[in-house]
N, C-alpha and C positions, 0 to 999 in steps of 0.2 A: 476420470480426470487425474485424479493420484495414483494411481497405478501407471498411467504413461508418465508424468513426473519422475517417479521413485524409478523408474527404468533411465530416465536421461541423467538422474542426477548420478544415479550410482554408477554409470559409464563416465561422469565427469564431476568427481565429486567436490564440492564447493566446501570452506570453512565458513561455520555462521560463529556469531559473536553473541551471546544472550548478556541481560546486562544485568540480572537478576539470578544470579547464580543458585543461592539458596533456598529460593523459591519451590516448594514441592513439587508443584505443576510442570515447571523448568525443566527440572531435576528428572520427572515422569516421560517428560519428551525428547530429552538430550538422550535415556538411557535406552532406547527405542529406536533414534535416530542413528543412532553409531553405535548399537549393536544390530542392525539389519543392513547397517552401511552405504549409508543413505550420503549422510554428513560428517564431517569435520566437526566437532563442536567445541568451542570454549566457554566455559564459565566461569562469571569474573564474581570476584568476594573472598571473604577468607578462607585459604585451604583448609583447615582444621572445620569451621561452620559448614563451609560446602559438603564435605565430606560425612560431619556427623548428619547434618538433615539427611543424607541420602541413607544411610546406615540402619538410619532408624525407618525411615521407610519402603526400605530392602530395595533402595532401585541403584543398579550396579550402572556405575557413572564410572569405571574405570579407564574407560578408552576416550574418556573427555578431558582434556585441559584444562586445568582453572589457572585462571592469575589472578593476582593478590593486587590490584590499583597500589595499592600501600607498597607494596615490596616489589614493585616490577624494574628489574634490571637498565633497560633503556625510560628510566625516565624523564632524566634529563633530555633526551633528545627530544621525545616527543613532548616535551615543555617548552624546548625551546621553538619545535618547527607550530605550536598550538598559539606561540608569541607572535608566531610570524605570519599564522592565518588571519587571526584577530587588529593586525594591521594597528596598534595602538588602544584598542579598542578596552583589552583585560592587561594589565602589570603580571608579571611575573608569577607574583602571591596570586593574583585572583586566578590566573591560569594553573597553578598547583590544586588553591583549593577546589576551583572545576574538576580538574581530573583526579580526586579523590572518589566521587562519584561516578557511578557507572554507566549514568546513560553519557558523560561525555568523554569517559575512559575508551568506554566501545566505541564510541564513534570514532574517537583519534586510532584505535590499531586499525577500522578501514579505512581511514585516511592513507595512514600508513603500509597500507598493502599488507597487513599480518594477519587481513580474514577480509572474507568477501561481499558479506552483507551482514547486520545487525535485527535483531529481534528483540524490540524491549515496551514494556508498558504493563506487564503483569501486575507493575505495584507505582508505575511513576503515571502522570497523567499524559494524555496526548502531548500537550505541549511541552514536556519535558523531553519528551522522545525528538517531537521536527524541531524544537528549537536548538540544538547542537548539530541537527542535520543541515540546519539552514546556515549555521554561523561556517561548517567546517566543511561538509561535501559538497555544498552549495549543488546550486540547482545547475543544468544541464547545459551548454551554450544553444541559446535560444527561448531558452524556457524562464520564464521572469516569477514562474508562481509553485508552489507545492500543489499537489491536490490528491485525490483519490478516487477509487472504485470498490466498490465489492463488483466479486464473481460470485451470479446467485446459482445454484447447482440445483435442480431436482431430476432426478431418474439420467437420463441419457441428455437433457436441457443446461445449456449454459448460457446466462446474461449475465451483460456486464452493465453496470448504475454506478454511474459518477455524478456530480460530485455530493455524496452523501456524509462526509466527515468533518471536511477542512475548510473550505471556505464558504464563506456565509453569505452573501449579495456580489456575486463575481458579475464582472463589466462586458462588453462585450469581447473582447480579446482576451479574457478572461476565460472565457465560455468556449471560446476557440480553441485552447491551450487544453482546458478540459479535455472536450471532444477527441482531439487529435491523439494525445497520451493515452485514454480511455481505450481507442481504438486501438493503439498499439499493444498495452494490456489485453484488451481483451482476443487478437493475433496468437500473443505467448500462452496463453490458456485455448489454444483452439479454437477460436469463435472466428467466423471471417465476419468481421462489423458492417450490421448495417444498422447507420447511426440516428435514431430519431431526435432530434431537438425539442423537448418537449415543453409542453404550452398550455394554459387553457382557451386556445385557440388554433383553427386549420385552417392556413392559409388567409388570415384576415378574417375569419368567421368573425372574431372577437378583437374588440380595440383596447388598448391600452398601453403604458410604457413598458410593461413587462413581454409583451408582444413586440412589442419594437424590438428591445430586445435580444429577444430571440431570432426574431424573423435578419434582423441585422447579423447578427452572430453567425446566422445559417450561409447567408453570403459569403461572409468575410472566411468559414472554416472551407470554403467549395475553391474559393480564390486561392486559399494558401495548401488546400490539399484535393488537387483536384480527380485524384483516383481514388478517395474516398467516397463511398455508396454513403450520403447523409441529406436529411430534408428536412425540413422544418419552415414554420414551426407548425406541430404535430402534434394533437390532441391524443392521449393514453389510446382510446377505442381506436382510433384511424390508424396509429402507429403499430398496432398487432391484431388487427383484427380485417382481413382482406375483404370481409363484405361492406365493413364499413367505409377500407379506404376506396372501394369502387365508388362511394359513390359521395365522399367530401374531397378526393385528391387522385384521381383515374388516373394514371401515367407515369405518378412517384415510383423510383429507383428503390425504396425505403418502406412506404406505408404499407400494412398490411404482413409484414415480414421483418420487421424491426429486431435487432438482436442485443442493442447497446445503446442505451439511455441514458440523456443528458439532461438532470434537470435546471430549472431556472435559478433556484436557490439550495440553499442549505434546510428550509423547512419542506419541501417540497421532497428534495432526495430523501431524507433522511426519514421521512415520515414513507414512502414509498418502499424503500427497501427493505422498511418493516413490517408492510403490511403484506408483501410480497412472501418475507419467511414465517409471520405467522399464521396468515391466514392462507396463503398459496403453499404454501408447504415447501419453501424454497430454502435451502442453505446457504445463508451468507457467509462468506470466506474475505475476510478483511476488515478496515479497511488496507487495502492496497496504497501505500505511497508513490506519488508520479511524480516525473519530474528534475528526480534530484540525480547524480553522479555515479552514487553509487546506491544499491537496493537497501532500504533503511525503512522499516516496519513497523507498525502499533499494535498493540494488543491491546484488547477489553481488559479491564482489571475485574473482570466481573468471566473472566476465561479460563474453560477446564484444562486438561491435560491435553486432550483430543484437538482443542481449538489451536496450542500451542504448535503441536506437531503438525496442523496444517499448513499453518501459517509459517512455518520454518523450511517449509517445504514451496510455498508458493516463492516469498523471501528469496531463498536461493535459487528457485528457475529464473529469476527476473537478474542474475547476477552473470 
């Protein structure tokens, strides 16, 4: 899968924003990335910091940009056009003191068209990353919600599992907006989707509202995307397992062949996608942000070097 990436990006190569400049890990993946010329990179913090942490851990960051939040030239504008996003929302002051920080530093230069997709969360939490993505790149026309995927990798195998990050009891149109984004994620990584909606119930086996649901959801995504292969709602074993879906769902487009799963919740994805890379042997790659304007990305804070340069690499195929 990275190896057809690092071919499309270096024929077209993208600027990423990292927002953690001095970060070692950062620092390990930027000096990787734009010396195999892959990326663009900028790294935001102080010149003199950026420069010694790399120094001292010999990773030659020469062909990467840093900017200074503190000393950057167009400040003013971009204070004034972060005034005029926020629609009254932040004064002046509290929009300076925002863009002193880096996760909404970086997000205003892709606002502002001076890089193409952002990579940050090495050291801020989730919500520090989408919450500047939601106030300033805002989401997509049409798309009302953030959400996410990982891409699970093993051998020549690729699934994509949404939503395992972001949101936590999504509605039915909710579920929809999931699905459909999911799919297209998982298009740009190679996968052609076919999408189970998943349940602990096939076709009515099982009653309850979380059945509802889904089974609602599955309609309402067939209505609004009707060349999408997806069925639901779809028990784990029926959705990838074709002897089982012979004989709870004979006919399905989906069961038996499932590539791209959609769970009901946030405890459901999230505990699934982990049981998946540790006990299945699977590589999770994300999570993936959906949704929004422009490609805007989370990192584990708990993420190596390796994690980085994946994720900067997927980051910018989606830009």
């Amino acid at each position: 899968m990275f190896t057809k990436l690092t071919e499309q990006l270096k024929a077209n190569p993208k600027t990423i924003v990292f927002t953690e400049g001095t970060d070692p890990r950062i620092q390990d993946a930027a000096a990787k990335l734009t010396a195999e010329g892959i990326l663009n990179v900028i790294l935001l913090g102080n010149p003199d910091a950026v420069k010694l942490t790399a120094a001292d851990a010999k990773y030659d960051i020469s062909k990467c940009e840093i900017i200074d939040p503190a000393r950057y030239a167009d400040k003013d504008a971009m204070v004034e056009k972060m005034v005029e996003l926020r629609k009254g929302k932040m004064t002046e002051e509290q929009v300076r003191d925002a863009l002193s920080k880096g996760n909404y530093f970086g997000t205003m230069l892709v606002k502002m068209g001076k890089a193409d997709c952002l990579l940050g969360g090495a050291t801020y939490s989730t919500a520090d990353t989408v919450r500047p993505a939601l106030q300033l790149i805002k989401t997509k026309p049409g798309n009302n919600i953030v959400s996410s995927c990982f891409i699970m990798v093993k051998d020549d195998q690729k699934l994509a599992m949404g939503d395992c990050a972001i949101n936590i009891a999504p509605n039915e149109d909710e579920l929809v907006e999931i699905a459909v984004e999911t799919a297209k994620t998982a298009k740009v990584f190679g996968i052609d989707p076919k999408v189970a909606m998943l349940s602990y119930s096939t076709y009515g086996s099982g009653k309850g509202d979380m059945v509802t649901l889904v089974a609602n959801a599955t309609k309402k995504i067939k209505e609004a995307a009707p060349d999408l292969a997806v069925d639901g709602e779809l028990q784990f074993d029926a959705a990838v397992a074709p002897e089982v879906a012979k004989v709870k769902c004979a006919g399905s487009p989906v069961a038996g062949q499932a590539n791209t799963f959609i769970f009901p919740d946030i405890n459901a994805g999230n505990i699934g996608y982990k049981i998946a890379a540790r006990l299945g042997g699977y590589e999770a790659i994300g999570p993936v942000l959906q949704g929004l304007n422009a490609p805007i990305n989370d990192l584990s804070r708990g993420c190596n070097a390796e994690e980085v340069y994946k994720m900067a690499l997927v980051t910018a195929a989606l830009s």
